[in-house]
ROSE-4610 file (N, C-alpha, C; in Angstrom, 1 decimal, always signed):
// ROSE-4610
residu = [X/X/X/X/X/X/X/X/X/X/X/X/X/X/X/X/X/X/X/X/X/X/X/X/X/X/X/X/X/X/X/X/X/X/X/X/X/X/X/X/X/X/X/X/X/X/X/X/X/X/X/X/X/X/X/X/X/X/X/X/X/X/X/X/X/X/X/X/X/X/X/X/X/X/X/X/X/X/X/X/X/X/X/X/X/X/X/X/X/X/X/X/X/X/X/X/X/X/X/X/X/X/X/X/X/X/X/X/X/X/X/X/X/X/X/X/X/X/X/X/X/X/X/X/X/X/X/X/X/X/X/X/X/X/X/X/X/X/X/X/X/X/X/X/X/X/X/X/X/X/X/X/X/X/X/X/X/X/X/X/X/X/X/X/X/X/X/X/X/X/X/X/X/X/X/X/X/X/X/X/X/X/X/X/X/X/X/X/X/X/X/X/X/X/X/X/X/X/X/X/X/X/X/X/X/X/X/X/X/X/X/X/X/X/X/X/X/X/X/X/X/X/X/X/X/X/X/X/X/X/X/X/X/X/X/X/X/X/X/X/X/X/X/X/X/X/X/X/X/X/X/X/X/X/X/X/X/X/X/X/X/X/X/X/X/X/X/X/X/X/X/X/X/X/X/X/X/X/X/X/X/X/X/X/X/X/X/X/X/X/X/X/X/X/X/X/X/X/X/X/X/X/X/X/X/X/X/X/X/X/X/X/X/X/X/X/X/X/X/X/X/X/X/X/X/X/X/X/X/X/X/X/X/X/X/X/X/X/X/X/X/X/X/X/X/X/X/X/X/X/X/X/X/X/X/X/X/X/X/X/X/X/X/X/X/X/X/X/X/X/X/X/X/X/X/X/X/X/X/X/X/X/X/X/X/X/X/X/X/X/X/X/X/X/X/X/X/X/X/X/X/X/X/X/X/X/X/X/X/X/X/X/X/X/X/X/X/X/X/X/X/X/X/X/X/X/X/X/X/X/X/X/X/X/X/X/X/X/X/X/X/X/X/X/X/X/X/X/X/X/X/X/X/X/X/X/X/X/X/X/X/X/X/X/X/X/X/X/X/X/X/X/X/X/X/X/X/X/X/X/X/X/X/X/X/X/X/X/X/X/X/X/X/X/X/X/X/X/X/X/X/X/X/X/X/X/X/X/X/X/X/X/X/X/X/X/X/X/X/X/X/X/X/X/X/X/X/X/X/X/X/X/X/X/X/X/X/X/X/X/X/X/X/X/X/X/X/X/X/X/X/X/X/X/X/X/X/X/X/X/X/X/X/X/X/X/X/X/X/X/X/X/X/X/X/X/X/X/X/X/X/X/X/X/X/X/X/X/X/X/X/X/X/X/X/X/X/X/X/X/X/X/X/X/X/X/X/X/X/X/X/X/X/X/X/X/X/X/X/X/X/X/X/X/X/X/X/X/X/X/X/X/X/X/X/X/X/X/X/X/X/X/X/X/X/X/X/X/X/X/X/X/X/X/X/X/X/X/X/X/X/X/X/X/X/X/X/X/X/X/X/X/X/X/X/X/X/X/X/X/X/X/X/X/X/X/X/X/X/X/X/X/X/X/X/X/X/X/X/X/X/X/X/X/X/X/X/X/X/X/X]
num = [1/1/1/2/2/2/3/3/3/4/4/4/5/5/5/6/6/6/7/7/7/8/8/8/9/9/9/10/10/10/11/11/11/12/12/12/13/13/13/14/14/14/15/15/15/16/16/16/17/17/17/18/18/18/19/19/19/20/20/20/21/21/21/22/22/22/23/23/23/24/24/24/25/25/25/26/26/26/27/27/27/28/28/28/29/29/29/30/30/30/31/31/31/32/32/32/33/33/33/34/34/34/35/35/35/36/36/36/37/37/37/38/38/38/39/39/39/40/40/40/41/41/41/42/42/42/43/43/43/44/44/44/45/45/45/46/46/46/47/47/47/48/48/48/49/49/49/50/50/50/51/51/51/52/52/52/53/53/53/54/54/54/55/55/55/56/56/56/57/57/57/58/58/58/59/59/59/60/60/60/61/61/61/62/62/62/63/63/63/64/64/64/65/65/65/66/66/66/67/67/67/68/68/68/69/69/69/70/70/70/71/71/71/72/72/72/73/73/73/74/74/74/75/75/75/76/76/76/77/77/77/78/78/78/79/79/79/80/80/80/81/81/81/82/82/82/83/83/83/84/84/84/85/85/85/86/86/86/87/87/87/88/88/88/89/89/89/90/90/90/91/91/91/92/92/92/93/93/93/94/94/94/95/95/95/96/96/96/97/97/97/98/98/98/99/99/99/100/100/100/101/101/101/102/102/102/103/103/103/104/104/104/105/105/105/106/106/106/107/107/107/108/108/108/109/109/109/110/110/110/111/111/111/112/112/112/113/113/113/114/114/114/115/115/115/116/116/116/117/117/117/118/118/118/119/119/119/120/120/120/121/121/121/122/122/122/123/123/123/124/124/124/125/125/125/126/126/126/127/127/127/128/128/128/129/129/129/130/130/130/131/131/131/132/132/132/133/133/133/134/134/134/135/135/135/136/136/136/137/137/137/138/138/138/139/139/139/140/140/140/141/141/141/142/142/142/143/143/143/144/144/144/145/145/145/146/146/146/147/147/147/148/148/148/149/149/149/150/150/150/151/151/151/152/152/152/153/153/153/154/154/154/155/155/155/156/156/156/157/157/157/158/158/158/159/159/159/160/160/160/161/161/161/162/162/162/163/163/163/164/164/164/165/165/165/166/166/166/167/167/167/168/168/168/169/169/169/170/170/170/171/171/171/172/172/172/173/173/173/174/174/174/175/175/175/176/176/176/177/177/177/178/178/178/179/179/179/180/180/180/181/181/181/182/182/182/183/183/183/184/184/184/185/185/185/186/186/186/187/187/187/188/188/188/189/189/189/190/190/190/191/191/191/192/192/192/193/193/193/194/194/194/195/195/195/196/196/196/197/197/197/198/198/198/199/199/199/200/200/200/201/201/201/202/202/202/203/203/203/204/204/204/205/205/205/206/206/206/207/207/207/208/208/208/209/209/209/210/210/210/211/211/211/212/212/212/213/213/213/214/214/214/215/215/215/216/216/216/217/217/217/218/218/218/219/219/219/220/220/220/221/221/221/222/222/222/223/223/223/224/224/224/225/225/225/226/226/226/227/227/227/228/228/228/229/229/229/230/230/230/231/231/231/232/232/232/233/233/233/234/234/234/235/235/235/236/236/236/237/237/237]
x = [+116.8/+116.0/+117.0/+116.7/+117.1/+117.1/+118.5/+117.9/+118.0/+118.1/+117.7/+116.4/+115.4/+114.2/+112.9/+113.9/+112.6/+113.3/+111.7/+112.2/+111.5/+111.6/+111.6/+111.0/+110.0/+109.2/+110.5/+110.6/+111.3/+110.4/+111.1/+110.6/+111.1/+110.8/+111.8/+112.2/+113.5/+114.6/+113.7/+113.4/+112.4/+113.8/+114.2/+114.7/+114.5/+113.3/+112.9/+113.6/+114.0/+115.1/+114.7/+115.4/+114.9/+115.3/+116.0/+115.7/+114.3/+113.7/+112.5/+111.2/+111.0/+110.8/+111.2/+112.3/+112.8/+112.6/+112.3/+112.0/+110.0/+109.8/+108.5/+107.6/+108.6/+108.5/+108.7/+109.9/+110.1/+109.1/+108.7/+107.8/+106.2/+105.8/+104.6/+105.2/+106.3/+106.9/+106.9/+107.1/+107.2/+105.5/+104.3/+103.5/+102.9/+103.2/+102.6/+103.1/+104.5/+104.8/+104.4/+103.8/+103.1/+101.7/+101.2/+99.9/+100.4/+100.9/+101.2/+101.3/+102.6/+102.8/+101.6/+100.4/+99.6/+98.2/+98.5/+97.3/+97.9/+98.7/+99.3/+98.7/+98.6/+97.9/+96.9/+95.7/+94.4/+94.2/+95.2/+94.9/+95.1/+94.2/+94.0/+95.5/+95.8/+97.0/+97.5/+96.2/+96.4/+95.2/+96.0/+95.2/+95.2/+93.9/+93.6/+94.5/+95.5/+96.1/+96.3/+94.9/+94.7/+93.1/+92.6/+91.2/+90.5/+90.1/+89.9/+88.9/+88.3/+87.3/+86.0/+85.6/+84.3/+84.0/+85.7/+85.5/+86.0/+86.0/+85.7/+87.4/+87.8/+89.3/+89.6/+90.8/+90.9/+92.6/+93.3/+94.8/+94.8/+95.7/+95.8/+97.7/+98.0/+99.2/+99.4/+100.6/+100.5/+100.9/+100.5/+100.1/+101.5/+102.4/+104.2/+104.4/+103.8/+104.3/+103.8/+101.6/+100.8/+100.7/+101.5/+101.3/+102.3/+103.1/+104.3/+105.1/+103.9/+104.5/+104.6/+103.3/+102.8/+104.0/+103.9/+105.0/+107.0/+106.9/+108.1/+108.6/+107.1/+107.1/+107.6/+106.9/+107.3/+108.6/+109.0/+110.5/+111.3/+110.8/+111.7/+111.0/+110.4/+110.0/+110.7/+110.6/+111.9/+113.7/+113.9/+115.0/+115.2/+114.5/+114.4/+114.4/+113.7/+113.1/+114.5/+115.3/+116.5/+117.3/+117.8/+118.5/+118.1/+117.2/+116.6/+116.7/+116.7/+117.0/+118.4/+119.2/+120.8/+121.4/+120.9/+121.3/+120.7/+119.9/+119.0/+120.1/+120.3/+121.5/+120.5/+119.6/+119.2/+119.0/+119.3/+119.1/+119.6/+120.2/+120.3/+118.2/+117.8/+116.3/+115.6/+115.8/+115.4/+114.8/+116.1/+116.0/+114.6/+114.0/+112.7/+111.1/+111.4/+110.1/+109.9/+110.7/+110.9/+109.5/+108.9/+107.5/+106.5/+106.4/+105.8/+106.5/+107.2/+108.2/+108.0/+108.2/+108.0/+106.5/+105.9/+104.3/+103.8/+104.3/+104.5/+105.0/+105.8/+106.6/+105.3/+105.0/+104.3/+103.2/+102.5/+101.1/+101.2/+102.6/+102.7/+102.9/+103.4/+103.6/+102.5/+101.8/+100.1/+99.4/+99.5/+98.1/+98.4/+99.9/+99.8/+99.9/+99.9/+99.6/+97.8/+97.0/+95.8/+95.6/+96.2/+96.1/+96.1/+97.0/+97.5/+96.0/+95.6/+94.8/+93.3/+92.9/+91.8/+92.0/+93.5/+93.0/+93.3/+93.9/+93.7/+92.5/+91.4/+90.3/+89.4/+89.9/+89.0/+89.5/+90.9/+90.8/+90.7/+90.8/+89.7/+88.4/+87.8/+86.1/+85.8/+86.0/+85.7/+84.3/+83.3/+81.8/+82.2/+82.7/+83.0/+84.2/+84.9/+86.0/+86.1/+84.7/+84.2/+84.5/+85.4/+85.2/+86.6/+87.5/+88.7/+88.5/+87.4/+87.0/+86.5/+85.8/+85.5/+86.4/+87.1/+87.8/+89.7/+89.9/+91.1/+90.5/+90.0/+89.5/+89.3/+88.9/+88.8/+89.9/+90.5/+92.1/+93.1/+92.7/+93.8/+93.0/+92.2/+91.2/+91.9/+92.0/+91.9/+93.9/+94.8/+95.9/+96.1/+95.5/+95.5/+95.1/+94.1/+94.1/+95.3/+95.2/+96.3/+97.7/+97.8/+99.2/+99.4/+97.9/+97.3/+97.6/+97.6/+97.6/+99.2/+99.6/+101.2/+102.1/+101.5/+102.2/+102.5/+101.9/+102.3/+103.4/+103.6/+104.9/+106.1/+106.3/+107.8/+107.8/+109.6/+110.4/+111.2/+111.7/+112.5/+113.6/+113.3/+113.8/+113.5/+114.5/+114.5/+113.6/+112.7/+112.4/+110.8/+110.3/+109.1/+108.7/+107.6/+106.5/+106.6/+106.1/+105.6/+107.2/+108.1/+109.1/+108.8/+109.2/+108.8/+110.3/+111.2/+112.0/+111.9/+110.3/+109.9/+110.2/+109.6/+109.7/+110.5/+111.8/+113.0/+114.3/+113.2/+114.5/+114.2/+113.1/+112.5/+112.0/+112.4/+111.3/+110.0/+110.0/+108.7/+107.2/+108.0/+107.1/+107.0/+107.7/+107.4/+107.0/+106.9/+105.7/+104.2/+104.1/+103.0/+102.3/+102.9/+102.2/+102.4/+103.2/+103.1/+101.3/+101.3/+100.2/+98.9/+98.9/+97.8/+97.8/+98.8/+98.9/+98.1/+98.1/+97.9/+96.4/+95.9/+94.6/+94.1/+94.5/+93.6/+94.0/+94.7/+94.8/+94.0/+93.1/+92.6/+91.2/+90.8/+89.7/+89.1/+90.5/+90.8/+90.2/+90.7/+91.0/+89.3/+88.8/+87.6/+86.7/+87.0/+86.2/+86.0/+87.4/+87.2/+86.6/+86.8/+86.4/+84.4/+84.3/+82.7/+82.2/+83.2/+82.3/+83.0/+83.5/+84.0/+82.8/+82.0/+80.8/+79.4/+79.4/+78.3/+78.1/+78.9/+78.6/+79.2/+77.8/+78.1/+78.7/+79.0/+79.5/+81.1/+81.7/+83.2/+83.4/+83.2/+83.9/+84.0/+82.6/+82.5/+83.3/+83.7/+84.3/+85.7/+86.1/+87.5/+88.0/+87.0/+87.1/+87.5/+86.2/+86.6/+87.8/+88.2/+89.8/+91.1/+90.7/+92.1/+91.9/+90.5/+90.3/+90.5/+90.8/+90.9/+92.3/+93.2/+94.6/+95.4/+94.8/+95.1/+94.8/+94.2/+93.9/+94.9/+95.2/+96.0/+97.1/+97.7/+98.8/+99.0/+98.1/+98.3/+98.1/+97.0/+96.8/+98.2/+99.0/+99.9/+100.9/+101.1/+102.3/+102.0/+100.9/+100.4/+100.4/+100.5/+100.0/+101.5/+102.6/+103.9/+104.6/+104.1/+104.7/+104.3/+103.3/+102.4/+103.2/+103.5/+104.0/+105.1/+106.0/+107.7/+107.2/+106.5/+106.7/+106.2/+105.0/+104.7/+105.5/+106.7/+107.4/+108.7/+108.8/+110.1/+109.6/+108.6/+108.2/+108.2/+107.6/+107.8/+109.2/+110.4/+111.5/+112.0/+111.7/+112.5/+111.5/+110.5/+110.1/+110.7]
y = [+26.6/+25.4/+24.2/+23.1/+21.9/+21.2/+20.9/+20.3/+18.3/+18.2/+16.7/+16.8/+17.8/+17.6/+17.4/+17.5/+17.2/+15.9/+15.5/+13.7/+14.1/+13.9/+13.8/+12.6/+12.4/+11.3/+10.5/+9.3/+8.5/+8.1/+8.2/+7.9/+7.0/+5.8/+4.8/+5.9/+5.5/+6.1/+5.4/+6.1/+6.2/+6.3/+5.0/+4.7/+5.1/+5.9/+5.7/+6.8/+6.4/+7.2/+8.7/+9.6/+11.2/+11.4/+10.3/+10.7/+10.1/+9.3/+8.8/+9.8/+11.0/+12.3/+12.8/+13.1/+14.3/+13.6/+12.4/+12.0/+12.2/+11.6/+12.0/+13.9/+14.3/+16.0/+16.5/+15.5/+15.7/+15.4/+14.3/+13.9/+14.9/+15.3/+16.0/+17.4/+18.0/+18.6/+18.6/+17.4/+17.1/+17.0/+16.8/+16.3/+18.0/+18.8/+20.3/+21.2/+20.6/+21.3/+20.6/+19.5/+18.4/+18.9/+19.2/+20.1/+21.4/+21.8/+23.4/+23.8/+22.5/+22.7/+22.3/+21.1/+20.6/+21.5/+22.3/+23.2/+24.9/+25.1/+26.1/+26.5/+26.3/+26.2/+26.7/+26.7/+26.8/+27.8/+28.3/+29.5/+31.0/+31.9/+33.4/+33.6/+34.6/+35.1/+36.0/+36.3/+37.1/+36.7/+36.1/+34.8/+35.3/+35.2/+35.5/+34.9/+35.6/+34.7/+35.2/+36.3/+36.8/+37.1/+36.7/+36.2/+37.6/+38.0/+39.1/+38.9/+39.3/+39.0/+38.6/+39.3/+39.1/+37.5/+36.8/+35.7/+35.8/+36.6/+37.3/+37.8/+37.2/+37.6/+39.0/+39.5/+41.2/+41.1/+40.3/+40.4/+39.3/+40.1/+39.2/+38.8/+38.0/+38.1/+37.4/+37.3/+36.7/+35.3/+34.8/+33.2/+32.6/+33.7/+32.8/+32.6/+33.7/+33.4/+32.5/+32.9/+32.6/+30.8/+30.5/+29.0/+28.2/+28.5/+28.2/+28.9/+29.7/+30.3/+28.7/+28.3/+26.9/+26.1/+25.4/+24.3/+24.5/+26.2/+26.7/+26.9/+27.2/+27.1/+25.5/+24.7/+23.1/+22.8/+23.5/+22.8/+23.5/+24.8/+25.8/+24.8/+24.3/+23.5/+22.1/+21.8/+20.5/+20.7/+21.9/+22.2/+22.5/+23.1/+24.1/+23.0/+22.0/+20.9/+20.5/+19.5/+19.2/+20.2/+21.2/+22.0/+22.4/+22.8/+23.0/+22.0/+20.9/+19.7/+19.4/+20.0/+19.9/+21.1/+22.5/+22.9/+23.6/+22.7/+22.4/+22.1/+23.2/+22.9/+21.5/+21.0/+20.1/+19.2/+18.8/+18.1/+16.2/+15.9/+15.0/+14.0/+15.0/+14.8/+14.5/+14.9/+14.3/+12.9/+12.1/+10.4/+9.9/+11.1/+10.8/+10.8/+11.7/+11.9/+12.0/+11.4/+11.5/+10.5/+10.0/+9.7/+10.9/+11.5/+12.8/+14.4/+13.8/+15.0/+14.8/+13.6/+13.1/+13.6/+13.2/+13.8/+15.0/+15.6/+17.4/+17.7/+17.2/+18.2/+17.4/+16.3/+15.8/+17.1/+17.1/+17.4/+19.0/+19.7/+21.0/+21.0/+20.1/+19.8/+19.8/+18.6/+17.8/+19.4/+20.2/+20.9/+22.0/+22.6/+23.5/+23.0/+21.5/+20.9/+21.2/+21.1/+21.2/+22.9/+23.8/+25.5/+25.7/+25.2/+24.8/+24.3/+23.1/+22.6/+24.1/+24.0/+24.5/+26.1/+26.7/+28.3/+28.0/+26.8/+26.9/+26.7/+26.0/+25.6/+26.7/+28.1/+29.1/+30.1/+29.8/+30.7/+30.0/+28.8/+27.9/+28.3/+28.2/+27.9/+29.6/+30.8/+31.9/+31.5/+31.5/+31.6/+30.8/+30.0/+29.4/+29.5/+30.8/+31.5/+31.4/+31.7/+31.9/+30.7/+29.5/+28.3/+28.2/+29.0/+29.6/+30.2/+31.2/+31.1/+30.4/+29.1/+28.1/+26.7/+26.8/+25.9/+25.7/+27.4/+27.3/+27.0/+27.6/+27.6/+26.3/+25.5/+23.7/+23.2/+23.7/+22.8/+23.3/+24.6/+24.4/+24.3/+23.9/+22.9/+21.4/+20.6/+19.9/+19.6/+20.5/+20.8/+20.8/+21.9/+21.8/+20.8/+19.7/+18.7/+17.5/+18.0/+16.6/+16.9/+18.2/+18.6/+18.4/+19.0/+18.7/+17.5/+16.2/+14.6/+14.5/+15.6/+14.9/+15.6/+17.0/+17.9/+17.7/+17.0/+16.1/+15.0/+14.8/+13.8/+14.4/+15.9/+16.5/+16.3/+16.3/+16.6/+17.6/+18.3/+19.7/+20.2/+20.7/+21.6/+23.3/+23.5/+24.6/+25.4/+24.2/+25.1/+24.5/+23.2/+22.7/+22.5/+23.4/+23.2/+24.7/+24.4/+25.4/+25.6/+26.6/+27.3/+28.4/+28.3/+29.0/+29.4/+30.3/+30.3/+28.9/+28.6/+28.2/+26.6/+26.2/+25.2/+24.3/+25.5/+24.8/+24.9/+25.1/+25.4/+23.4/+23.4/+22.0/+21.1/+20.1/+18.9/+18.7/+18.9/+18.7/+19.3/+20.9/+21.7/+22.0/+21.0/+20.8/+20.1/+19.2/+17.7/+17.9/+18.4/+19.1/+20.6/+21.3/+21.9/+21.7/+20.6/+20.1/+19.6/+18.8/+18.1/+19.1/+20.2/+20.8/+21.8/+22.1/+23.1/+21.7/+20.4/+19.6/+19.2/+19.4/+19.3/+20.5/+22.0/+22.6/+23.2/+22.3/+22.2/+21.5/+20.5/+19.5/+20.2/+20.6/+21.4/+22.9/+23.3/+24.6/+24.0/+22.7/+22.3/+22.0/+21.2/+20.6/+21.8/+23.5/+24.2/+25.2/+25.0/+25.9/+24.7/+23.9/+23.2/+22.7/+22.9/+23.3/+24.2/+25.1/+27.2/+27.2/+26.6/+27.0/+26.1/+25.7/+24.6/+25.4/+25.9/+26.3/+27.8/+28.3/+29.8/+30.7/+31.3/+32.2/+33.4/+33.7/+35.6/+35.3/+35.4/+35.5/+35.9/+37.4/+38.2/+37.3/+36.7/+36.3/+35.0/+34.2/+32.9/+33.4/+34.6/+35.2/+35.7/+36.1/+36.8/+35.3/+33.9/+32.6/+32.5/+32.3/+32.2/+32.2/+33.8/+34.7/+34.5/+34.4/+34.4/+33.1/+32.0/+30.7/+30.2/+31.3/+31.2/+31.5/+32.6/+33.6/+32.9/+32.5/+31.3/+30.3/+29.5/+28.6/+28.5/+30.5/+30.5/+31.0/+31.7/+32.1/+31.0/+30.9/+29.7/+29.1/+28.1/+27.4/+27.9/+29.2/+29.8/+30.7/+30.8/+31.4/+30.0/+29.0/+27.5/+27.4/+27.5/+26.8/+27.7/+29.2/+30.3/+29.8/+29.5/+28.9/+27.8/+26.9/+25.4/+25.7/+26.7/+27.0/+27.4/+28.8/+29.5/+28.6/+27.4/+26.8/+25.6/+25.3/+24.3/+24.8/+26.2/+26.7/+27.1/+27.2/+27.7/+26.0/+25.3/+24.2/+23.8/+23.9/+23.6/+24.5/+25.1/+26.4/+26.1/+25.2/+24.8/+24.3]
z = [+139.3/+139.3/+139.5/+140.0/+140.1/+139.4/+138.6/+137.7/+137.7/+139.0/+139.1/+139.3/+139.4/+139.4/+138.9/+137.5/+136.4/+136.0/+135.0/+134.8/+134.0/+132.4/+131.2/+131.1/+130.4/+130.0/+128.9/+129.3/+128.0/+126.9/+126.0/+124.7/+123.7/+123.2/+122.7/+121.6/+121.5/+119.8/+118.6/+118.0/+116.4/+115.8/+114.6/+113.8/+112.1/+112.1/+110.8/+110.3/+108.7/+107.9/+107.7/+108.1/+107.5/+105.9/+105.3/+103.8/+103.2/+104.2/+103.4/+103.5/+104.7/+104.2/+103.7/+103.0/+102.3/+100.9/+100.6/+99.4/+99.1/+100.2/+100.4/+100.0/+100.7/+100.1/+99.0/+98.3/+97.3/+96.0/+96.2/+95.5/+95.6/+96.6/+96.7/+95.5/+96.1/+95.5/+93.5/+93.2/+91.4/+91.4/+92.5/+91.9/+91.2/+92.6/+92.1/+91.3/+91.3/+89.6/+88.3/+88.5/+87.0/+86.9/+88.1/+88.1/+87.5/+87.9/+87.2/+85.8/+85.4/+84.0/+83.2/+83.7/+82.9/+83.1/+84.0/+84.1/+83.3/+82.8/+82.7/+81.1/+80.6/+79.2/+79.7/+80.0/+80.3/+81.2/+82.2/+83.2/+82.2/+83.0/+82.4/+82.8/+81.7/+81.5/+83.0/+83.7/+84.8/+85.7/+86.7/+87.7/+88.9/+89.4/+91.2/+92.3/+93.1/+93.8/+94.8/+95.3/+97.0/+96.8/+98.0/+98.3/+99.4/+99.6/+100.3/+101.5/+102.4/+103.4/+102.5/+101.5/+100.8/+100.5/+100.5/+99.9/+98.2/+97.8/+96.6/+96.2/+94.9/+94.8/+94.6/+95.1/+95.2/+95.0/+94.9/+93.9/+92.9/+92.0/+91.0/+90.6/+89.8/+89.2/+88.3/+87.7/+86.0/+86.3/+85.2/+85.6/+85.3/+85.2/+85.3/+87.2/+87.7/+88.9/+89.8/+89.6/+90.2/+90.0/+88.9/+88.9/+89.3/+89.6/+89.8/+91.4/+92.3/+93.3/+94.2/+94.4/+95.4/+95.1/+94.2/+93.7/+94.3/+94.0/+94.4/+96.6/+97.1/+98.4/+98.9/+97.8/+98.5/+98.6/+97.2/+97.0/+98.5/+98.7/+100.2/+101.3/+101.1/+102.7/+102.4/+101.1/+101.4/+101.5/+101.1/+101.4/+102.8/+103.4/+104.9/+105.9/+105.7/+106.6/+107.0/+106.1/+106.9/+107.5/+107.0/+107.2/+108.9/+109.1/+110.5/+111.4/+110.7/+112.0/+112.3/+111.0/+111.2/+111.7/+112.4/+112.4/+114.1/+114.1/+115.6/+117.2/+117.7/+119.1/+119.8/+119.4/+120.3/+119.3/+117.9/+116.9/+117.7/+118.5/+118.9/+119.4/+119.6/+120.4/+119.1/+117.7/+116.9/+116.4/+117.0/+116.7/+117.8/+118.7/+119.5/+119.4/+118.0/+117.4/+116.0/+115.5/+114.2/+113.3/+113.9/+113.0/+112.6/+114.3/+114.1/+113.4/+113.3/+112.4/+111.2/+110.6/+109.4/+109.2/+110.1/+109.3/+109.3/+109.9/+110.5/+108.9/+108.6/+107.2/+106.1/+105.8/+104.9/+104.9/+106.0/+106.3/+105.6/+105.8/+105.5/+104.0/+103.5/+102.0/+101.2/+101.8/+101.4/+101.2/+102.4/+102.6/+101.5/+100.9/+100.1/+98.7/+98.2/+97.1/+97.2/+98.0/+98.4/+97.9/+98.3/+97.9/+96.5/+96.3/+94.1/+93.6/+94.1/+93.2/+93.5/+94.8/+94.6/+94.1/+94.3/+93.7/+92.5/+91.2/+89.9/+89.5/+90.5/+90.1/+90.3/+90.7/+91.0/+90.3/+89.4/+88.5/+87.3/+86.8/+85.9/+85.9/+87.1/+86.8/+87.3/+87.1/+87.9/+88.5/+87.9/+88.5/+90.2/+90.4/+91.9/+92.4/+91.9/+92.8/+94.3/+94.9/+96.1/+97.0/+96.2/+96.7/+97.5/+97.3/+98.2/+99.8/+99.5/+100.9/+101.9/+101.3/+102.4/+102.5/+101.1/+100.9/+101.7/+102.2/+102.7/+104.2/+105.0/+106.6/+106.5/+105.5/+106.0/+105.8/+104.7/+104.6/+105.9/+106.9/+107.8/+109.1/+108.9/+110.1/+110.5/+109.0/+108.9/+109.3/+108.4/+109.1/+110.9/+111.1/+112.8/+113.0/+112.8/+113.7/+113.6/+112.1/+112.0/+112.9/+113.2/+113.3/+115.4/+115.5/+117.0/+117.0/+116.7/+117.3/+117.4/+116.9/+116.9/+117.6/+117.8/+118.6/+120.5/+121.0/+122.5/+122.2/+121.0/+120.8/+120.5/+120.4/+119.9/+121.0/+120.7/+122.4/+122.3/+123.0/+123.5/+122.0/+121.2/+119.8/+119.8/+119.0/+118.9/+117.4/+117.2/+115.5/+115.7/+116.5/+115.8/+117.7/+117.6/+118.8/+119.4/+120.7/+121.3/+122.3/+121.6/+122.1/+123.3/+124.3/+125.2/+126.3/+126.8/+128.0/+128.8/+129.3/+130.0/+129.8/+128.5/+128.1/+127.7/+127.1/+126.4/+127.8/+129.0/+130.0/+130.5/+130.9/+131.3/+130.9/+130.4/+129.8/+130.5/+131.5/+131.6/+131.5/+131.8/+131.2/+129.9/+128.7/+127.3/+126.9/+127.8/+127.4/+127.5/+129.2/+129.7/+128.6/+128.3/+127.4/+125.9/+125.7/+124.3/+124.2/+125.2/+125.0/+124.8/+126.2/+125.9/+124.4/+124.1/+122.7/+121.6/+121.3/+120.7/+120.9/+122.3/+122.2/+122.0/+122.3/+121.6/+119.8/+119.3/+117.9/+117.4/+117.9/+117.2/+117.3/+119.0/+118.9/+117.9/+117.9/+117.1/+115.5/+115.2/+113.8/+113.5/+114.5/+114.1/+114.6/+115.0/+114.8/+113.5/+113.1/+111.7/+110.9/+110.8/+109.7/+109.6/+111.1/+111.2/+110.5/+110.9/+110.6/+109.0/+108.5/+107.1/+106.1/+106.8/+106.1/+106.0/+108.0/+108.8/+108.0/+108.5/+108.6/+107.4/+106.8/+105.6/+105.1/+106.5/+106.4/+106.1/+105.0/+105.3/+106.4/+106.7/+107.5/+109.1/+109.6/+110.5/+110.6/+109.7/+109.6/+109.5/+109.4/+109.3/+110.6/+111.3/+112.4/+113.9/+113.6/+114.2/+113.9/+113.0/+112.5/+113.5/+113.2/+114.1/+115.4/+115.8/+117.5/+117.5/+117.3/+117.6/+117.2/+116.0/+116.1/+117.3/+117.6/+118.8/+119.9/+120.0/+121.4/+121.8/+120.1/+119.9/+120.8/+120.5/+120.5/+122.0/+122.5/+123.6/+125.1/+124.6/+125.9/+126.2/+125.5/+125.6/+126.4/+126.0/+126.2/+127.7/+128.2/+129.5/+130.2/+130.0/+130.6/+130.8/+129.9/+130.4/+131.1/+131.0/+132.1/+133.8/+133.4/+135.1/+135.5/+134.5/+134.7/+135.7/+134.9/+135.5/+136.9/+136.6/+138.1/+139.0/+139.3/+140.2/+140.2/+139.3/+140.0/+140.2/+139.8/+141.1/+141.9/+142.6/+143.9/+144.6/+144.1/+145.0/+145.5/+144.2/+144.4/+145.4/+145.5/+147.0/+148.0/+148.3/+149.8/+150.4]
């Protein structure tokens, strides 16, 4: 390929601090361990903490782990988060999107403080256990879209977006299917969060799920295979 042939969209340099996420994380972080400790008194000694197709909980574990697993995933996503951007061969491309990165890690933080509250509230309240089943498919609805508006704004990394041969060889076919991976995350987002309201069957709201993860993930990655091969074939006209 030629590579004076692609032309990378510019993007002004984003100044904003990466410790003011990592403080940010950190704090979501202390808020789900204050939840933990202050809900910890009150949870069954042996707490629901896997949900099964029925909707209906089908594992359990003791409430040293189960209350304290959520809280402990945040603190590994605020540790991991920098570490991945420092240790990123293209970590320079960082200083280009760093609003949307910032909210990319928030949003991953936010949504599993969101897991904590509602599966303590369904091993609190058992009679509306069942509230895990509709209550997660909306919380990563609502993820996908947020994550969809921001995902046409990464630029060329090796840890956050749609990694492809294809993609990470060209900017432009990572912009181009940044974008479309981002619109159908939003569509993807604002369809689970329909069917997680609409439609009663677990099994069937489980099954939209996967076929609309699966979509997610494939579409993109068939879109930026095409992108390549039809702009090396032009390039050899």
């Amino acid at each position: 390929m030629n590579p004076t042939s692609t032309n990378p969209v510019a993007v002004p340099t984003d100044t904003s601090s990466p410790k003011r996420t990592s403080y940010v994380v950190w704090a979501i972080a202390a808020v789900a361990f204050l939840v933990a400790i202050a809900a910890y008194p009150y949870l069954p000694d042996t707490m629901p903490t896997h949900w099964g197709l029925s909707g209906k909980p089908d594992g359990w574990s003791p409430k040293s782990f189960g209350a304290f697993f959520v809280p402990g995933m945040i603190v590994l996503f605020a540790v991991l988060f920098p570490i991945l951007e420092r240790i990123d061969p293209k970590r320079e491309q960082y200083k280009n999107f760093r609003k949307p990165w910032f909210a990319i890690q928030i949003s991953f933080a936010a949504f599993f403080l969101y897991v904590e509250v509602l599966t303590f509230y369904a091993a609190l309240v058992p009679a509306h256990n069942d509230i895990v089943g509709t209550g997660i498919p909306a919380g990563i609805g609502v993820l996908f879209i947020i994550l969809g508006n921001y995902l046409g704004k990464i630029r060329q990394n090796w840890f956050i977006g749609l990694r492809t041969p294809w993609t990470l060889e060209d900017p432009e076919v990572w912009n181009k299917s940044q974008r479309l991976a981002g619109r159908m995350f939003v569509l993807a987002g604002i369809l689970m969060l329909v069917s997680a309201f609409l439609v009663r069957s677990q099994v069937a709201l489980f099954t939209i799920l996967m076929v609309t993860v699966v979509a997610v993930s494939i579409v993109p990655i068939v879109y930026s295979y095409v992108l390549a091969v039809r702009k090396r074939k032009a390039n050899h006209e």
